[in-house]
Phi, psi and omega in degrees: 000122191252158213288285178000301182241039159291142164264150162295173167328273188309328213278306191273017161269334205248311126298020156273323208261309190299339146357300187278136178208020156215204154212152176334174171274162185250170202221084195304149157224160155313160158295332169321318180258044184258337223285051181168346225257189215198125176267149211253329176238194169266148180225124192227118183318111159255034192187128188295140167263122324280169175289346180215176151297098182223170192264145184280324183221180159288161207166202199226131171256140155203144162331119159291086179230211186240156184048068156250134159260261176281126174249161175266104198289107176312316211195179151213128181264115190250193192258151192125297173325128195232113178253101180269137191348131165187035156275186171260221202246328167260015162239200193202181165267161148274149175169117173284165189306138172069353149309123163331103183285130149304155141304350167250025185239163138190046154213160188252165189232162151271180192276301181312329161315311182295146188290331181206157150189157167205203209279321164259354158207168167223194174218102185317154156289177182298341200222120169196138218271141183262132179109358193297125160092353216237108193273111149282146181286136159066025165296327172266355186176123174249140183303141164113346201257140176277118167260009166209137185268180164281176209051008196268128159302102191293111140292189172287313207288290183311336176276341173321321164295324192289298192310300162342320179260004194023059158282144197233336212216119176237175147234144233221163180270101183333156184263115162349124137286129177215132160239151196235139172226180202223146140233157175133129171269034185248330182296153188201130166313160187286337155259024154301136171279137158248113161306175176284338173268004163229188197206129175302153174294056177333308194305283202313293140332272181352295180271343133338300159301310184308329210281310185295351170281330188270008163097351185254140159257139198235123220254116164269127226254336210120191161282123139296148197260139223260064137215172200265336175259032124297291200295325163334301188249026173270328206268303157007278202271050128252021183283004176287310156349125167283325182234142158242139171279103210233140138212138216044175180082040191226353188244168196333308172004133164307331178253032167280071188257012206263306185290335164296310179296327198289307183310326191281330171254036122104045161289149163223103188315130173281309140213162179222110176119101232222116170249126206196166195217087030273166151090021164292345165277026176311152183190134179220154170150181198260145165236094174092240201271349219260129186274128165237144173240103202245131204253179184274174202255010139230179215290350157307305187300312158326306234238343168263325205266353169249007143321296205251042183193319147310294207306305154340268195272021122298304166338314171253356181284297172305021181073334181315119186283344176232113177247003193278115181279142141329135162216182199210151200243108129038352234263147173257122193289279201280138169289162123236163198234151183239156169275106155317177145093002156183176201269156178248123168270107184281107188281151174184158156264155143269125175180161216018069166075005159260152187250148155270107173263160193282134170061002168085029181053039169255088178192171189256193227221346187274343194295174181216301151292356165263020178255306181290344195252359169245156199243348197220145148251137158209134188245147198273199171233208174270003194264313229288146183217337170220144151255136163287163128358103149103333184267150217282084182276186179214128212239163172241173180245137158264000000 
């Protein structure tokens, strides 16, 4: 692969995400089972937030008007309760948090707030803002207002809403079949014996785990087997899989067969080849209906280049409207120096408000422990060749 047919950084963000064009089939779940699930409609307030006028905090309701001292407590109101108007012009309610307020009341006093009070009356201060303490119906959400878009990835916070609304059942965008391989016959599973001449499959897991932290589950598939008509009719049966997962056998090598086998089954490179540092030999694009991502096969470069460049178009292949990973702007604690002249993905932490790059940004794409000791990325742009002390970048988090 010569520089010549690298795509840039951006070109292969920009065309990856284009991959996706279509979204899953859709599906009703409970709301139990919602909690990550990526919503097929909009969801619109059928029950006012709040639903009635209730009190914010416990306290005393009363008419708000001028020269009020002392009132005379009418009634206690606990929540649950439905009290219909019925003070006079110097009394007030006794009434706890989330209780129905009357309609001839509409402001709360706290208990503490009072200048005095005991079981039958109390006494105001000279002064308090009318409306004080006092939740109006449908002040946080009025019926008819969309309260979820389609595409929103359903949290713990989004199911609090759904329930709000006693909703039981939404519909959600079937969950990606995806599958994930390894190449190499050297490679051997973790429960598996290794010799001093094979190496366990870091890739597969590694990337099993990412995916499953972004919320996808991914079905490990295997070794694909390291000659090309095996490896052919290995891709053959996978084609029901909305994604296939590739890591190694994407770089020039004579036993780099993986992009051959894919062509006999009627792959088309979006691009092959990223210049960027790990991982230039990323390589992406469709066989049919079916996403392949074939990432490189060690496991730092697996394990960044499908951070930034998978996770993004699982997202929107999952209907999800924000799939744009975040970032956060910076200063960078330690100088270090970079190779210009393509983009680099820098491992660090982030803490105390600072990025740390890992090892003085010495370390190989083959490494494992600059994945485990960082928390942070920062990519770089292709001019860049040192950073100081103090200076501002802008990093993702993993």
């Amino acid at each position: 692969m010569n520089k010549e047919q690298a795509v840039s950084f951006d070109e292969a963000v920009n065309l990856s995400l284009s991959l996706a064009t279509s979204k899953p089939h859709k599906a009703w779940v409970s709301i139990f089972d919602a909690l990550g699930r990526t919503l097929a409609r909009e969801i619109v307030c059928k029950k006012n937030l709040p639903s009635y006028n209730n009190a914010a905090m416990d306290g005393f309701a009363f008419k708000h008007g001028d020269n009020l001292g002392e009132l005379n407590i009418k009634t206690t109101i606990l929540a649950g309760q439905i009290v219909e108007p019925c003070l006079r012009e110097t009394e007030c309610y006794k009434i706890m948090t989330g209780a129905k307020v009357p309609d001839d009341a509409d402001t709360i006093i706290p208990f503490e707030d009072c200048v005095s009070y005991d079981e039958n009356k109390i006494v105001l201060p000279s002064s308090i803002k009318k409306g004080n303490a006092l939740r109006l119906m449908g002040e946080e959400e009025r019926v008819g207002s969309i309260l979820l878009e389609e595409g929103t990835c359903l949290n713990s916070r989004d199911i609090a809403l759904l329930a709000s609304q006693g909703i039981s059942m939404v519909e959600v965008y079937k969950k990606l079949q995806i599958a994930v391989f390894s190449t190499g016959d050297e490679l051997k599973s973790p429960w598996e014996n290794a010799n001093e001449n094979e190496i366990y499959d870091i890739n597969a897991l590694a990337l099993i785990s990412l995916l499953a932290e972004h919320g996808f589950v991914a079905h490990n598939c295997g070794v694909i087997p390291d000659n090309l008509e095996a490896a052919t009719e290995y891709f053959t049966r996978m084609k029901q899989y909305d994604v296939l997962i590739t890591s190694g056998g994407v770089s020039m090598g004579e036993a780099d067969f993986v992009e051959r086998a894919l062509i006999q089954n009627g792959f088309e490179a979006s691009f092959h080849g990223i210049n960027i540092k790990p991982g230039k030999p990323t390589m992406m694009g469709k066989m049919g209906e079916t996403i392949v991502a074939s990432m490189p096969g060690n496991p730092l470069a697996a394990y960044v280049n499908a951070f930034l460049f998978l996770i993004p178009v699982l997202k929107k292949l999952q209907g999800q409207k924000k799939f744009n990973l975040d970032t956060i702007k910076v200063p960078n604690a330690e100088p270090f120096n970079l190779k210009s002249g393509r983009v680099n993905l820098v491992l660090g932490s982030f803490k105390d408000g600072m990025f740390h790059v890992f090892g003085a940004n010495k370390y190989g794409s083959g490494m494992v422990k600059p994945l485990i000791n960082s928390n942070a990325l920062w990519v770089s742009d292709e001019k860049t060749s040192r950073i100081e002390a103090g200076d501002e970048i802008r990093i993702l988090l993993f």
